[in-house]
N, C-alpha and C positions, 0 to 999 in steps of 0.2 A: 517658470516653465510654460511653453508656449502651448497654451488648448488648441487640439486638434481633433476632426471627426475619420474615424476609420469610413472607408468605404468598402462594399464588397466585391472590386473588380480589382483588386491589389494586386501588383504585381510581385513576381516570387520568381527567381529563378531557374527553383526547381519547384515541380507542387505535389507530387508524387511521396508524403512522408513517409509512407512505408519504408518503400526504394530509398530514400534520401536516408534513413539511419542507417543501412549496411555501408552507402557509400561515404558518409561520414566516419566510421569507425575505420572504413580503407586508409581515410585521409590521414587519422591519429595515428595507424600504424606506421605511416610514412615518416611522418609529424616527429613522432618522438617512437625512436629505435629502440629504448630500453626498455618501454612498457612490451607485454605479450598482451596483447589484443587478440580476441576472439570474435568477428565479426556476427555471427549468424548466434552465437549465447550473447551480443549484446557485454561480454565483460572485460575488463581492462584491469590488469593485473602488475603488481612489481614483477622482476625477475629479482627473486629473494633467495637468500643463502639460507641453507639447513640451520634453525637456531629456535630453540625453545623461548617463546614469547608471545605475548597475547598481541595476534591480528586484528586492526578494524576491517570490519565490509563495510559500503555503505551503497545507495544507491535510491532509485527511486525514475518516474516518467523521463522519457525524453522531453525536450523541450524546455529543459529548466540549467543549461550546459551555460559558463563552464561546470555547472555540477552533475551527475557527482566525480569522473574520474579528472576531470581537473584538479580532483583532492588528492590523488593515488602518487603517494609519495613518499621518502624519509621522513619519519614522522609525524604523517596524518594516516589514510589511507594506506590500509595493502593491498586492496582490491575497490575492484565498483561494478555494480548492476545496471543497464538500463533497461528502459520499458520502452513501448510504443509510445508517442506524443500524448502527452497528460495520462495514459497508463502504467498504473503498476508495474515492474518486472515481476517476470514470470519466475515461480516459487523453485519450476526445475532449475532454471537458471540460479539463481540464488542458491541452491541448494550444490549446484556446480563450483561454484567459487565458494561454499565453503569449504568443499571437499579439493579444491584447488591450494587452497592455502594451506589445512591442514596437512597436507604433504609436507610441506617446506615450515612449520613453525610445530612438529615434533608434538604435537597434540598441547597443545601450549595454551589453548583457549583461543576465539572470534567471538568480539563484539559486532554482534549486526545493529549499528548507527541506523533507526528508522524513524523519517521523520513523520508524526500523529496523521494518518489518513487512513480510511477503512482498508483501503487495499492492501494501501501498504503494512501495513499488521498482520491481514490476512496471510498477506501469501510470505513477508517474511516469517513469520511464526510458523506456518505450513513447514516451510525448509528446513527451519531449527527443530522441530519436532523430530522431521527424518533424519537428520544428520545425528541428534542425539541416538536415537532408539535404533536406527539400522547401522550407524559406523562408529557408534559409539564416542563422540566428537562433543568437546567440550565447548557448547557456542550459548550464549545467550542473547536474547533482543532489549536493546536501550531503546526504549520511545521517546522521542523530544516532541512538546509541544511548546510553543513561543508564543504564539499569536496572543496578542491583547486584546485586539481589537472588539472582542466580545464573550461574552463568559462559555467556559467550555463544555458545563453541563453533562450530562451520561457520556459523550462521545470524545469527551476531551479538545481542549486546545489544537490548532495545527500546528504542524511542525515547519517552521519557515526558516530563515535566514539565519537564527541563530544557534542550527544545530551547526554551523561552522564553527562556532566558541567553543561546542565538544569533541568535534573534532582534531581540533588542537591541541588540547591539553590531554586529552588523554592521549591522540598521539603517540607526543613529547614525555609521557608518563610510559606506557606500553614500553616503547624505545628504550626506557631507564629501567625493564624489568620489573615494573610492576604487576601485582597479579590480576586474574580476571573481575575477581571479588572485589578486591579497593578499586579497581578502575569501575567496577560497575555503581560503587557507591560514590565514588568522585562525581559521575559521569548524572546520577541522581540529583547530586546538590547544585549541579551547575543549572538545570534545567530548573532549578526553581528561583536562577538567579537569572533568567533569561526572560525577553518583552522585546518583543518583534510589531510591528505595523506598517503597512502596506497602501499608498494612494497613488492612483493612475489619475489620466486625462483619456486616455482611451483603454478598449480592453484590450485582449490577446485573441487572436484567433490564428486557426490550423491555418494552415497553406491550401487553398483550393474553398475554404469554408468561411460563412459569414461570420463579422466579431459576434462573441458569445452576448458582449451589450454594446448598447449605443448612450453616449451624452451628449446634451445640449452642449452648445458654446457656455464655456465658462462654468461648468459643472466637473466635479471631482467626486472619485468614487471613493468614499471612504473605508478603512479596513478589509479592503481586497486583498483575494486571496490569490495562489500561486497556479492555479489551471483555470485561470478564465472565469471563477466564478464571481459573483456581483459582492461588494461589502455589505458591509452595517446602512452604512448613510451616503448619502449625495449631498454633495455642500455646494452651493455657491461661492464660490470665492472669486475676488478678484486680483488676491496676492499672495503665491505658494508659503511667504511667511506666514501668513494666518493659520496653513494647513499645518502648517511643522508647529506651529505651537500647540496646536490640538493635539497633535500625534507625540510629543515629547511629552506635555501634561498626562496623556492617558498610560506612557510607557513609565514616567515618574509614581503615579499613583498606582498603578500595576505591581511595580518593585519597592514600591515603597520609600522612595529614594526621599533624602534629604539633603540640607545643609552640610557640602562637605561631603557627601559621597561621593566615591572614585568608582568610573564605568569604564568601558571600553567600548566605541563605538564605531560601528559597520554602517556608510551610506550606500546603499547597494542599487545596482542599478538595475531595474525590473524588467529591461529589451532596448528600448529604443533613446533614452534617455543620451544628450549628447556627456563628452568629457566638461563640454565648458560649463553643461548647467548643475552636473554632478558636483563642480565645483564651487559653483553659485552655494545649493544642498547647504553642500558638506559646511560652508562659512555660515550660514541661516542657523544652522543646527549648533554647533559648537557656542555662536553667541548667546543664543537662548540660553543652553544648558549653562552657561557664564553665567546669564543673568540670577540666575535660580541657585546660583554658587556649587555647583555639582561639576568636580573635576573632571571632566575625559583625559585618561590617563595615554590610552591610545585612542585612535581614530584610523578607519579604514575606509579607503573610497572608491571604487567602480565596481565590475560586472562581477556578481561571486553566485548568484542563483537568481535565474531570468525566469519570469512567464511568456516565453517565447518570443512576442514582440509586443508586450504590452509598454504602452508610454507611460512608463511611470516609478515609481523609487519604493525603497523600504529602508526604514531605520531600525535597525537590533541593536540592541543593548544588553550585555551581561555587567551585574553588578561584583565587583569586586573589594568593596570594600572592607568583608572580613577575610579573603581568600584575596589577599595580595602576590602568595605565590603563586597565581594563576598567571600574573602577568609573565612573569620567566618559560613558562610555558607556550604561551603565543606568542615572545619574541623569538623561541628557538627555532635553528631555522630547519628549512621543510626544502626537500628539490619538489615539493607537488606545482605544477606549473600554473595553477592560479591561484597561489599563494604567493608570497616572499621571497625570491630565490629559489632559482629551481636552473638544474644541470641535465635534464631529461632530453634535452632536444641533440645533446653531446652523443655520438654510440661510441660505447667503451669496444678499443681496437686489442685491449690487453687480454677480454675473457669473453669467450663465445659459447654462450651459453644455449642450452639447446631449451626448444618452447614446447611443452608438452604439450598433448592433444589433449581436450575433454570430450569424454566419449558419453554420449546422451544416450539414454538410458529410454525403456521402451515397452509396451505392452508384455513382447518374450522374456521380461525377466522379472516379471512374479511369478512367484509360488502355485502354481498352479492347484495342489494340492494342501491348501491349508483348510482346520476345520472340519466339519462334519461334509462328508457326503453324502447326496439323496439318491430317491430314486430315479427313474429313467423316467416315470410318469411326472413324477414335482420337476425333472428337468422340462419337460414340455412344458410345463407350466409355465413353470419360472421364465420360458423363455419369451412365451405369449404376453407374459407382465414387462417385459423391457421390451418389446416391440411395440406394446400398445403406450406404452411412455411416450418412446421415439418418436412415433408416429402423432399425437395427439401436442407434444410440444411443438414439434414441426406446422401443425393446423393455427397452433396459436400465436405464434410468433408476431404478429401485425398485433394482434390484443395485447398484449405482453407490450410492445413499444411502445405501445401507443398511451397505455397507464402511465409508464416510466416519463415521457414524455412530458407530464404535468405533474411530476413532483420527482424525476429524475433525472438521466442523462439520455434518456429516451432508447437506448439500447441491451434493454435488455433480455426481450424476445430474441434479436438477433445472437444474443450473449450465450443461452442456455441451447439454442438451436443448434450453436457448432458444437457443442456434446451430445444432443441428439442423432446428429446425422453421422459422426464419428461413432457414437454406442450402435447405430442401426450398419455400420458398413462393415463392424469388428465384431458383431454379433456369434458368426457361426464360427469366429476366433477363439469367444471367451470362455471360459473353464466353468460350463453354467452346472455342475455334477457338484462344483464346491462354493458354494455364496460366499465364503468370506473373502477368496480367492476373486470373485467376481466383483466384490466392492471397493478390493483393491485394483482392482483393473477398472472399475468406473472414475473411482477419486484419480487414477492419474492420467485419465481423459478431461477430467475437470480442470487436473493442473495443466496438461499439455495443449488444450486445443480451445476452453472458455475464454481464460487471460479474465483481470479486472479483480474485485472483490467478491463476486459470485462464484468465479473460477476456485478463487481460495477455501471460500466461504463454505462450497458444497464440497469442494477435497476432503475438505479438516471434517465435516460431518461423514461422510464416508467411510475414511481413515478410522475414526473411533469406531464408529459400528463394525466394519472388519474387523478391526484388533480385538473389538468382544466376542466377535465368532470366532474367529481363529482359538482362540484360548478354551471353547466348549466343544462336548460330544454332542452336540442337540441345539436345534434353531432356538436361540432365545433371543427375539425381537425385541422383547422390553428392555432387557439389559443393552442389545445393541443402539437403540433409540436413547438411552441414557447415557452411554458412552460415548456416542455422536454430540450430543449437547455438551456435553463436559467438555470434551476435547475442542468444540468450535468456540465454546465460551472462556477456552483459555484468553483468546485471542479479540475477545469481541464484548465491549461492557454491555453492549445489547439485551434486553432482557423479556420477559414478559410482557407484553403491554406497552413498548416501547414503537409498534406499529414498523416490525420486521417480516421477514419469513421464516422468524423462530417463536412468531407466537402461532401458527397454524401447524409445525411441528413438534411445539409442545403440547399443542390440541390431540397431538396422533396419540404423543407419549402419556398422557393422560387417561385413556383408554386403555392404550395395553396397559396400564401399570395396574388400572382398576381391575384387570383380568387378569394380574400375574400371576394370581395362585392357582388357576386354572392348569393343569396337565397339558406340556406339551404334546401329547396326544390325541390332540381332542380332533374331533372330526372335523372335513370339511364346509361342515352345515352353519357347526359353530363357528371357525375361525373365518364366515362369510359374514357373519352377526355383528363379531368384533370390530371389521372391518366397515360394515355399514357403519354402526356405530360412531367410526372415528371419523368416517368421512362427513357426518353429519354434524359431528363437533366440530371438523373445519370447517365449512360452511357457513355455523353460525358464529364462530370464532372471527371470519373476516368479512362478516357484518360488522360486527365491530370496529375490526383494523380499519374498515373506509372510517369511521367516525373518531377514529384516533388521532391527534397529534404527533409525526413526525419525528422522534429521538437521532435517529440518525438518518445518513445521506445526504444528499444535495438539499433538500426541504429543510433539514435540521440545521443549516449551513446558513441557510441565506431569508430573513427572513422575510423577503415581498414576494416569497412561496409560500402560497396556504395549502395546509397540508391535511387538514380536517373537512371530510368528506371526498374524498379521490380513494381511490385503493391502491394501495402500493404492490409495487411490480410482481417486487420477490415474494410477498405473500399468495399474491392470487397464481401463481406459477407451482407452487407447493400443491394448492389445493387440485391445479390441473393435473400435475403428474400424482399425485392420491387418487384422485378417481380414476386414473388410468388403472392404477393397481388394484381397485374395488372392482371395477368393471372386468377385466381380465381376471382374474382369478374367479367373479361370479361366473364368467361365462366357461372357466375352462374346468369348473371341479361340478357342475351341477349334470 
């Protein structure tokens, strides 16, 4: 494979990615007649007949196509998500297609296929939350992680190349009437039979934007990942066999493979890679694994999930050696168009099927009246405390990037500001008489207008503290700040001291809980005490965080990020909108 240096004056035909994924999803509608496409929800769907059976979703960033509705098919795929370029899709959307599909499969069960990334947890798990609890919809989330490349530690593996071996087979199972439960336990043992790895020559970057890295002549990024970010190591090499033998050695010891073990193997091509050297690959790699006497039963070779245009490959490997009927499984065949055989591009002239509309859902349609209502003076209040947020996250914005910036993606001031300036526009909109009503109208500003894993992250914390209020006659903060945690830590192995922004709102909860036996009635004087109090615990809470190690994000990812003495984004953005709430409520009750 021939080293080459990205430069940053690239040419792109179009460079506008935003624009360029509506007018992509135009082109798929054209492309293939049978899919219903919904350009502006980003999803791509069968036109499926009324029948009781367990649907996949899957989905995940633009920029990684043909996945994921290149999988949307007879037996893979019944739907697909996308995101913005190396963004998550958005939880509403997700949350649309499954309520899309559960139309058409009779309340039958949807596996949401997600492959191991913060966001993508976040905001799929957000969705499945809603779709259980508000439509009553039988969905669960399969997480795939593959990545070998390096141990996956509190944050888990990522999810690479070979969450297409789950997609298959269950599938091929779903199709045969399987139920959601065996498929979700099927769907468990394959992921622990699965070892993905990943090496460029160059990296991937956006269109309009510099590559995320740069290498020398003759340097290889070792266990690279799938949005741009840097591997484990950087190797010298002067002959891509060296690299495959390191990458099959590390995928053999991963799965434990032996003499006489039967795999199936995916040489995937990462963007830019030509067919001829894919085929070069693909002969490099079957020899090795010969040499090592390790059967590849099947082998599969081109474009199945890109890092947009990064030069470079990925070898997956599921082991099948006690699960032989897996193979019957991924040979069955699929019309998903980057798959095996596929009749999609065909329009069927026998049955004209009509495409439903999804109707996106909106501020007007919460409950305006859940919960206790207050008075007309704690409404002034209350409302002084979200303007002083708004306002004070808006001032911080440039601090907030700029943190993120040296142990993140550098946007996350930008991230939490579009819910700022959407909370400060829909202000004299929101139902401030009922908080839990009003937290339900924060969390789906978070989901509608943040996007990413923050967007999710502070939904799912919102979401739980509403649904505690809602269910009481009386403000009970403690309980709602514990139900916030609960609910967010369905989704997130994150934990105390793992240097997030849930250990400065475990510093809140902390606090209240020490004063829970306190009488919801207590005076203004007091409930300003409390309040000091916890802002003070954050404070010295992310003292600490800057002196902490990194569990997860970008830092936890890659390791030539130090992540010990920086302070992390999402913690010092908690502590900003805290003292917003200390500060406005001191000033509006004294």
């Amino acid at each position: 494979m021939t080293n080459q240096l990205l430069n940053t004056d690239e040419k792109y035909l179009l460079k506008n990615g935003r624009v360029l994924l509506k007018e992509m999803f135009d082109g798929l509608a054209y492309t293939y007649p049978e899919f219903n496409v919904y350009p502006e929800s980003r999803i791509v769907g069968l036109k499926l007949k009324s029948e009781k059976r367990v649907c996949l979703l899957g989905g995940g960033g633009a920029g990684h196509e043909p996945y994921p509705f290149g999988y949307v098919g007879d037996g893979m795929l019944s739907a697909s998500v996308s995101g913005h370029v190396f963004t998550c899709c958005s939880s509403l959307n997700i949350y649309q297609a499954i309520k899309y599909l559960n139309n058409y499969n009779c309340n039958g069960g949807i596996i949401l296929i997600v492959a191991n990334y913060t966001g993508d947890v976040f905001n799929f798990g957000l969705a499945c939350e809603k779709a259980k609890k508000i439509d009553n919809i039988e969905v669960a989330e399969l997480i795939i992680g593959d990545d070998c490349s390096r141990p996956g530690g509190k944050v888990g593996k990522r999810g690479m190349c070979g969450l297409l071996y789950v997609i298959k087979i269950l599938g091929a199972l779903a199709k045969r009437g399987e139920s959601i439960d065996n498929l979700l336990n099927i769907g468990k043992k394959i992921n622990e039979k699965l070892a993905s790895l990943g090496i460029c020559a160059t990296s991937s970057n956006v269109p309009g934007n510099d590559p995320s890295f740069l290498l020398e002549k003759g340097e290889f990024e070792f266990g690279v990942g799938l949005h741009g970010e840097a591997g484990t190591s950087r190797i010298k090499a002067c002959d891509v066999k060296d690299l495959i033998c390191l990458a099959v050695d590390k995928i053999c010891s991963t799965l434990g493979l032996k003499e006489f073990s039967v795999i199936c193997l995916i040489v995937n091509n990462l963007g830019l890679v030509s067919h001829i050297e894919l085929g070069a690959l693909a002969k490099y790699t079957k020899e090795y694994f010969e040499q090592q006497k390790i059967n590849i039963s099947r082998m599969f070779v081109g474009t199945f999930l890109v890092s947009l245009n990064m030069y470079g490959f990925q070898l997956s490997v599921i082991d099948v050696s006690d699960n032989p009927e897996w193979i019957n499984y991924i040979d069955e065949e699929t019309s998903a168009f980057a798959w095996a055989g596929n009749h999609l591009s065909i329009s069927s002239s026998t049955k004209k099927r009509i495409q439903e509309n999804i109707i996106s859902s909106t501020l007007d349609d919460i409950n305006s009246k859940l919960g206790v209502c207050i008075s007309e003076k704690s409404v002034l209040v209350f409302k002084n405390i979200l303007t002083q947020i708004g306002k004070d996250i808006l001032k911080n914005v440039d601090v907030l990037n700029k943190l993120d910036q040296e142990i993140g993606d550098g946007d996350n001031g930008s991230t939490i500001s579009r819910f700022a300036s959407e909370m400060l526009t829909s202000l004299n909109k929101l139902p401030l008489s009922h908080p839990a009503s009003v937290l339900y109208s924060l969390a789906f500003i978070c989901e509608d207008k943040m996007g990413g894993a923050s967007g999710a992250l502070y939904s799912l914390l919102l979401t739980g503290a509403a649904s505690h209020l809602a269910s009481k006659d009386y403000l009970d903060w403690t309980g709602a700040l514990q139900n916030a945690l609960e609910t967010a830590m369905k989704y997130s192995s994150a934990r105390k001291g793992d240097k997030t922004m849930f250990d400065p709102i475990i510093a809140i909860y902390e606090v209240f809980l020490k004063y829970s036996n306190v009488s919801y009635k207590i005076s203004s004087k007091d409930y300003r005490n409390i309040l000091e109090k916890a802002l003070q615990n954050v404070q010295d809470v992310c003292k600490n965080v800057k002196e902490m190690k990194a569990e997860f994000g970008k830092a936890s990812y890659v390791e030539s990020v130090t992540s010990v003495g920086k302070m992390d984004a999402g913690a010092h953005g908690v502590a900003v909108w805290f003292n917003s709430i200390y500060t406005a409520y001191k000033n509006n009750t004294e």
